[in-house]
C-alpha positions in Angstrom: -7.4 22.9 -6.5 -8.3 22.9 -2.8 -5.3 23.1 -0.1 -1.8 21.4 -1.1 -2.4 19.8 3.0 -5.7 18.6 2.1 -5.2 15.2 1.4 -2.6 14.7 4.7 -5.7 12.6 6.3 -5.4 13.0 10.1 -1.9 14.5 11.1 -3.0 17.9 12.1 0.2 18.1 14.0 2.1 18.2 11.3 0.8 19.4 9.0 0.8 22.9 11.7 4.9 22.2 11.7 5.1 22.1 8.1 3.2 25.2 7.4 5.3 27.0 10.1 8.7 26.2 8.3 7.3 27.1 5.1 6.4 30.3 6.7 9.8 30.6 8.0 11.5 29.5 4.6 9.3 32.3 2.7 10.6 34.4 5.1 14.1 33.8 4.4 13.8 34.4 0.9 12.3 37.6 1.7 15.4 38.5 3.9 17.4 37.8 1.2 15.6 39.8 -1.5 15.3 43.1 1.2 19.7 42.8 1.6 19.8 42.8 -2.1 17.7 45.4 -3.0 19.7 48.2 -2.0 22.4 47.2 -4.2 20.3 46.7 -7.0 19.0 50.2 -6.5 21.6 52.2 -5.6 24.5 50.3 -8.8 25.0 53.4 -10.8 25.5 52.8 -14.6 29.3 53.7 -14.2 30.3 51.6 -11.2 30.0 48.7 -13.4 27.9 46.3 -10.6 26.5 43.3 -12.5 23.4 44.4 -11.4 22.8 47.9 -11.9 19.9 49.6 -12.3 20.5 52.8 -14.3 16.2 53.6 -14.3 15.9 53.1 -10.6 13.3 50.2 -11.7 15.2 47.2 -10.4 13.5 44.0 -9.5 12.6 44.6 -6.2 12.5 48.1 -5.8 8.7 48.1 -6.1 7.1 46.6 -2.9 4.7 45.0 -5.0 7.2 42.9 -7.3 9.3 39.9 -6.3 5.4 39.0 -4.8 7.6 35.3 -5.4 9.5 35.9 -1.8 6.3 37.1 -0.1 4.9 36.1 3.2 1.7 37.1 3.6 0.9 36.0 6.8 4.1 37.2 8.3 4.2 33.9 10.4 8.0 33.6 10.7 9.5 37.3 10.8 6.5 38.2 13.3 8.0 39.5 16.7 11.5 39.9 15.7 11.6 36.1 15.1 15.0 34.7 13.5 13.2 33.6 10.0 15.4 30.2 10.2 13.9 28.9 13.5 11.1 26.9 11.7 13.0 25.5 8.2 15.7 23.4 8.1 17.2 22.0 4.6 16.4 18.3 5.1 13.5 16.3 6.9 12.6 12.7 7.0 8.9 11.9 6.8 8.1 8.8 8.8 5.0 6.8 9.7 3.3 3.2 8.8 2.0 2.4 5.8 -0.6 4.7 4.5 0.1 7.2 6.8 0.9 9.7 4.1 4.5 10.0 4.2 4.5 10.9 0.5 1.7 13.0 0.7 3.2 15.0 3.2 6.8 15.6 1.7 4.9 16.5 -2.1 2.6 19.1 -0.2 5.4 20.4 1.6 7.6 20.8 -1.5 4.6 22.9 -2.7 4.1 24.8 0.7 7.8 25.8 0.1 7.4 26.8 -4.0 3.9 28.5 -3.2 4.0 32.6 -4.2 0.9 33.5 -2.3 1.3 31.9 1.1 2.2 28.1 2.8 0.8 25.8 0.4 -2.7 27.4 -1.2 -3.2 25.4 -3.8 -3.8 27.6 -6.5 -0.5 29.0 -7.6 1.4 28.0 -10.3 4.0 26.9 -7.7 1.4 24.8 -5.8 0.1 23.8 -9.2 3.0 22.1 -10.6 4.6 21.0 -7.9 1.9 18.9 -7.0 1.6 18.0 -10.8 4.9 16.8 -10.5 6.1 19.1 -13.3 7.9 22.0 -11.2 11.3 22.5 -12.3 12.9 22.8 -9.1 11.4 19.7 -7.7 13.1 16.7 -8.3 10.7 13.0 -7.2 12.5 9.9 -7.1 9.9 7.3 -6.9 12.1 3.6 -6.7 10.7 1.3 -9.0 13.0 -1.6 -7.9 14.1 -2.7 -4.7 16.8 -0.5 -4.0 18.0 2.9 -5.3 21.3 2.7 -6.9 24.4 5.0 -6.1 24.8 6.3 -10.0 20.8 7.3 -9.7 21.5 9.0 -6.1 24.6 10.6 -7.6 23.4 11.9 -10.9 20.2 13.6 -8.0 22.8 15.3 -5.7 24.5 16.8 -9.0 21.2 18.0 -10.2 20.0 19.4 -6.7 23.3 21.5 -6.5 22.1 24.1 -9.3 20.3 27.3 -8.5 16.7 27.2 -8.3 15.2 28.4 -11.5 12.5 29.9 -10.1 14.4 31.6 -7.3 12.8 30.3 -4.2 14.0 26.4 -3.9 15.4 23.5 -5.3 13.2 20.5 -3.1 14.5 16.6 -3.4 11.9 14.0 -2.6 13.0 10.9 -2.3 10.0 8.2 -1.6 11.1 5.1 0.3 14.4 6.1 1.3 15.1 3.2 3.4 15.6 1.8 -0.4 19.0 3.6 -0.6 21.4 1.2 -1.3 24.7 2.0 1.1 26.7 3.6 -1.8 23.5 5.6 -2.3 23.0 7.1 1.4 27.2 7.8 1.5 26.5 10.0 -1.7 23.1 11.3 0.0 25.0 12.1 3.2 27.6 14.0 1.6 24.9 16.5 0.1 23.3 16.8 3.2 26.4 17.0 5.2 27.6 20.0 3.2 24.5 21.1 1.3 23.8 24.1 -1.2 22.3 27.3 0.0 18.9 26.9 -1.6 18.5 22.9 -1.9 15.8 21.3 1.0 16.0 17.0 1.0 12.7 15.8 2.2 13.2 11.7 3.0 10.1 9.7 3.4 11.0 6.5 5.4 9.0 3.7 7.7 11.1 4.5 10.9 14.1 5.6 11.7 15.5 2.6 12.9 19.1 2.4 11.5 17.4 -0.4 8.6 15.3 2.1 7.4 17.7 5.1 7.6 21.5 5.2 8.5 22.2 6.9 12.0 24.2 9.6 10.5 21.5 10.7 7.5 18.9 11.1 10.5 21.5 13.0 12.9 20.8 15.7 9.9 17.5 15.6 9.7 14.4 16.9 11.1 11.9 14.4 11.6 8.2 14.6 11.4 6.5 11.6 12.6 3.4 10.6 10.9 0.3 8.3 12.9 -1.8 5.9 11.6 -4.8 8.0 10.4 -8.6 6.9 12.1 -11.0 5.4 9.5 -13.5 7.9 10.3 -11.2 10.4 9.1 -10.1 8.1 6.2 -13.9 7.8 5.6 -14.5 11.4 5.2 -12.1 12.2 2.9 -12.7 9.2 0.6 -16.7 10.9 0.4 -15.4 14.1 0.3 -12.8 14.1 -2.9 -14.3 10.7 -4.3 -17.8 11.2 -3.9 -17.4 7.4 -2.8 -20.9 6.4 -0.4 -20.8 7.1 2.8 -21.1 3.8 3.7 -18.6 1.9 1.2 -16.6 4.7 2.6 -16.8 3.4 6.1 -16.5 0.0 4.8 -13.1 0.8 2.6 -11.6 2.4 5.5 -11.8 0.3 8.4 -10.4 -3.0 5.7 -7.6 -0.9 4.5 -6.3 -0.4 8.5 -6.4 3.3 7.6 -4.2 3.3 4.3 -5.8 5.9 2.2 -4.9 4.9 -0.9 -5.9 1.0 -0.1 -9.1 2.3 1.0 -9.6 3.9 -2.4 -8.6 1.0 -4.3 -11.1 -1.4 -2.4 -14.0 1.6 -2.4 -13.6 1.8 -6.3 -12.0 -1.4 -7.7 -14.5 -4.4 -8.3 -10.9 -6.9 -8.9 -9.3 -5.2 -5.8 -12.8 -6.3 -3.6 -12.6 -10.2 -5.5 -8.7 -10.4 -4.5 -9.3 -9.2 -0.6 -12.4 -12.0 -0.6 -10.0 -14.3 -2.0 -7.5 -13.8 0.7 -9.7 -13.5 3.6 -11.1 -17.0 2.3 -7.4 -18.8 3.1 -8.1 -19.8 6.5 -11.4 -22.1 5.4 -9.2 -24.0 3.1 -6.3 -24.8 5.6 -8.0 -28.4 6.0 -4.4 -30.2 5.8 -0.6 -29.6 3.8 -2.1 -29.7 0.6 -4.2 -27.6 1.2 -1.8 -25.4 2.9 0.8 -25.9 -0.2 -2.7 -25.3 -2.5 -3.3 -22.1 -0.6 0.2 -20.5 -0.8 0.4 -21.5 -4.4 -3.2 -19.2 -5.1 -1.7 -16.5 -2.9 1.6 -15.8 -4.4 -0.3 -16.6 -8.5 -2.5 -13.7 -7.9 -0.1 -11.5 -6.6 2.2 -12.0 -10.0 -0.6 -11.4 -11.8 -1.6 -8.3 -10.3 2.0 -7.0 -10.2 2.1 -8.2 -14.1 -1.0 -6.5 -14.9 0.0 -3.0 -13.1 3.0 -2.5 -15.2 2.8 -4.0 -18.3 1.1 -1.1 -20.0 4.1 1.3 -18.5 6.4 -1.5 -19.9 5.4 -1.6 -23.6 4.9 2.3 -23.7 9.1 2.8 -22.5 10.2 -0.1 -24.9 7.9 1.0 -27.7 10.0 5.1 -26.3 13.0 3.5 -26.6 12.9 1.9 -29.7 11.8 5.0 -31.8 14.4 7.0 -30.2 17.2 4.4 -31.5 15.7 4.4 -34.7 13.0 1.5 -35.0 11.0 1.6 -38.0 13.2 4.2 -40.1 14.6 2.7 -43.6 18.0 2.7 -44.8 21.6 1.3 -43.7 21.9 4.1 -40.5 19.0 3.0 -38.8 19.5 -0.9 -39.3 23.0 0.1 -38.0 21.2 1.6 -34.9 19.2 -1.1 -34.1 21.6 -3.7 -34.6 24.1 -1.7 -31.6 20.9 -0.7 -29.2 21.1 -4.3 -27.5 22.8 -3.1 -24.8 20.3 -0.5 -24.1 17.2 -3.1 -24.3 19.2 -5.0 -21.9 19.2 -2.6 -19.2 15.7 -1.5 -19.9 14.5 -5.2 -19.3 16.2 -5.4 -16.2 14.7 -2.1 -14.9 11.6 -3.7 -15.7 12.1 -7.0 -14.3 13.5 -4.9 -10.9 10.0 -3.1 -11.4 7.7 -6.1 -11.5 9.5 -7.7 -8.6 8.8 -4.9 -6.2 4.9 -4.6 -7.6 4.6 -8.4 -6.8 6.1 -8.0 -3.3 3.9 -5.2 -3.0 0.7 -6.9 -4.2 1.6 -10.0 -2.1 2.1 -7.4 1.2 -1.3 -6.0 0.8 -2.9 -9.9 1.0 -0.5 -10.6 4.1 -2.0 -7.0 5.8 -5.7 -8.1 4.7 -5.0 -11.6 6.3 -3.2 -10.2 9.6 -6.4 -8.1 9.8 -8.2 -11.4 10.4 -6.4 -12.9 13.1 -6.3 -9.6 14.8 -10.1 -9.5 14.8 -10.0 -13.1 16.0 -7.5 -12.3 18.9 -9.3 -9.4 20.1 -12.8 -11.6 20.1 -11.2 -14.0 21.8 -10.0 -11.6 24.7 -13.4 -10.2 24.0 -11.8 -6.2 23.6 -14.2 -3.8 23.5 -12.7 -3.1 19.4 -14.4 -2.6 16.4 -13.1 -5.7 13.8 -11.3 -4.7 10.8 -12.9 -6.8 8.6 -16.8 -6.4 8.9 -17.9 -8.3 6.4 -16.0 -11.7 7.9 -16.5 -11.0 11.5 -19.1 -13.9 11.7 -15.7 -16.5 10.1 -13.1 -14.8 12.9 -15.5 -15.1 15.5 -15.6 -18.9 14.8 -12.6 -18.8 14.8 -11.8 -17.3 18.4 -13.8 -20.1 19.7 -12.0 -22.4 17.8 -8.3 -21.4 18.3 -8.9 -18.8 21.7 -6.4 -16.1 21.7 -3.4 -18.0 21.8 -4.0 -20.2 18.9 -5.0 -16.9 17.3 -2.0 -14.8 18.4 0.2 -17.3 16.7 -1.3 -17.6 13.6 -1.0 -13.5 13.6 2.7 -14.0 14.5 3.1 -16.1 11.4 1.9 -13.4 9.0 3.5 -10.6 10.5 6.5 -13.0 10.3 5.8 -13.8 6.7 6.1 -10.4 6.2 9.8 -9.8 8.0 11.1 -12.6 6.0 9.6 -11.3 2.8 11.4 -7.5 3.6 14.7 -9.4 4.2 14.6 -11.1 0.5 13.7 -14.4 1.6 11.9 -16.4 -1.5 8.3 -15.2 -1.3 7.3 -18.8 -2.3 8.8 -20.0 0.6 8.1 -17.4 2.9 4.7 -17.9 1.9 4.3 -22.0 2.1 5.8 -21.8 5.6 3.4 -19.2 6.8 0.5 -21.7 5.6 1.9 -24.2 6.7 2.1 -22.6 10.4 -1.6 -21.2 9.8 -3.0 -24.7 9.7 -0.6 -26.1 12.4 -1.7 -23.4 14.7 
């Protein structure tokens, strides 16, 4: 397992921050393991101390044990440095799609349970923190459009326990601009007054007071994320994939720099047909039916790939939560259980429903990004910028079309998507949302 940074493409900046504060927080831990050794040494069997250590062999009595609080490279406590300067107990990751907000917040939770140093890779903290199986690392991935107060609440209670490992206990939460209002209040007040040992790490787009509340960011320390270059996109894509060079180059400069699109379209043949399929839209605006036509395709395939992405996960938790309420057992206790576990089918249908709404919008956001990736290719022919297009393989359509519209016309069919888009984020109807776009495509 190479470097827990390895995959943060481009943001060499931060990732330098990160590994100073998890310097600084290993550093800390060491502090705190040096002002209780002496008690741990010196607790006589008679005085009765919780702690004592009749055999002189106490935990860290050795310089060689409690290796877990080490700091190798002496980063943080070198020069007399306070070991706090660098760590702070909650962050918010933000950047554009694709940036890697996620990716940086799960590598940092590892830099901060790593034994050997600030993220290595190859320790079991490392290990399991970025297999998502650490004990003191609590993920909260939303798989509905908002995170709920009882699931925020039921996380704060959690993070409030000592860390079982001894070093910390890390909350990621991925998309926090998802926190309902009820949520961030109970989020706040962890923050606000938080446990000695507990580190929030908030991944967000912004932090525009939509995204994240004022007070929740007056907390935090942020660690803005760029847009990472499709060269650099490119190389890692060959590098961990073994994806062509050239379909690497290809993948990278069509996905805008969004790693993970870039991956999809270097290695899935459906993900290549839906992107042609979109990038064919603005041949068929030849009048409102088509237009209607056009937005009816659009939002079709976007329920069906939402549909096919979680219908797997959807049978395996029903199929879960019918064994565990006694499905298939004989006799009159288990008909008795099935007959009262209604209630809890109920709410696991309307998680799911919650869950295939969000992968639709999802699916539907990556056509509108692929399509806004036209127009801006026809704008910036028709101001003739000195810019590579995004979309290589449809320069030749968007060139036409730059002669056709010039870089007005072009600029507002780009405003429509990107409005599209808005209106879509702020729960307007994506059919709607969708058939007005079209309909302002063809207008020009």
């Amino acid at each position: 397992m190479p470097d827990v940074f390895a995959d943060l493409v481009g943001q060499d900046e931060a990732v330098v921050e990160l590994r100073r504060a998890a310097a600084a927080a290993a550093a800390v831990l060491r502090a705190g393991a040096a002002d209780r050794a002496p008690a741990l040494i010196t607790a006589g069997p008679a005085s009765g101390a919780e702690f004592a250590d009749p055999d002189g062999d106490a935990e860290f009595a050795d310089p060689d044990d409690g290796a877990e609080f080490a700091d190798p490279g002496g980063a943080a406590a070198a020069g007399g440095v306070d070991p706090a300067a660098g760590m702070t107990h909650a962050w918010i990751f933000t950047g554009p799609p694709g940036s890697g907000r996620s990716v940086a917040a799960r590598a940092f939770a590892a830099a901060l349970q790593c034994v050997h140093g600030t993220g290595c890779g190859e320790c079991p903290g490392c290990r399991t923190t970025m297999g998502g199986t650490h004990a003191d690392v609590r993920l909260v991935v939303p798989e509905g459009l908002s995170i709920g107060v009882g699931e925020m609440r039921a996380l704060v209670l959690r993070a409030a326990s000592t860390p079982s490992g001894g070093r910390w206990q890390v909350v990621v939460i991925e998309d926090a601009d998802r926190l309902t209002e009820a949520a961030g209040n109970a989020l706040l007040k962890a923050i606000e007054e938080p446990p000695p040992r507990t580190v929030f790490l908030l991944c967000a787009p912004s932090t525009h007071p939509d995204d994240i509340s004022v007070t929740i960011r007056s907390r935090c320390r942020v660690v803005p994320l760029r847009q990472p270059p499709a060269d650099a996109v490119a190389e890692v894509l060959v590098r961990r994939d073994g994806i062509a060079p050239d379909v690497a180059q290809w993948a990278a400069a069509a996905a805008q720099g969004h790693v993970g699109r870039a991956r999809r379209l270097a290695r899935d043949p459906e993900a290549r047909k839906r992107r042609e399929a979109v990038l064919a839209v603005p041949r068929r605006l030849t009048g409102v039916g088509a237009a209607f036509d056009a937005a009816s395709a659009l939002i079709e395939a976007a329920e069906a790939e939402a549909e096919a992405s979680v219908a797997e996960a959807d049978t395996t938790e029903r199929a879960a939560l019918e064994t565990a309420l006694g499905a298939g057992g004989t006799g009159r206790g288990a008909a008795g259980a099935m007959r009262g576990a209604a209630g809890q089918l109920k709410e696991l249908e309307k998680r799911q429903k919650s869950r295939a709404t969000r992968a639709q919008r999802d699916a539907l956001d990556r056509a509108l990004v692929d399509l806004a990736g036209f127009y801006r290719d026809a704008l910036t022919m028709a101001l003739r910028a000195p810019v590579a297009p995004v979309h290589t393989d449809t320069a030749a359509l968007a060139g036409a079309g730059a002669q056709k519209w010039d870089a007005e016309g072009s600029l507002r069919r780009l405003e429509a998507v990107l409005a599209c888009r808005a209106a879509i984020e702020a729960n307007v109807k994506p059919r709607i949302a969708v058939e007005a776009m079209m309909l302002a495509l063809w207008k020009g």
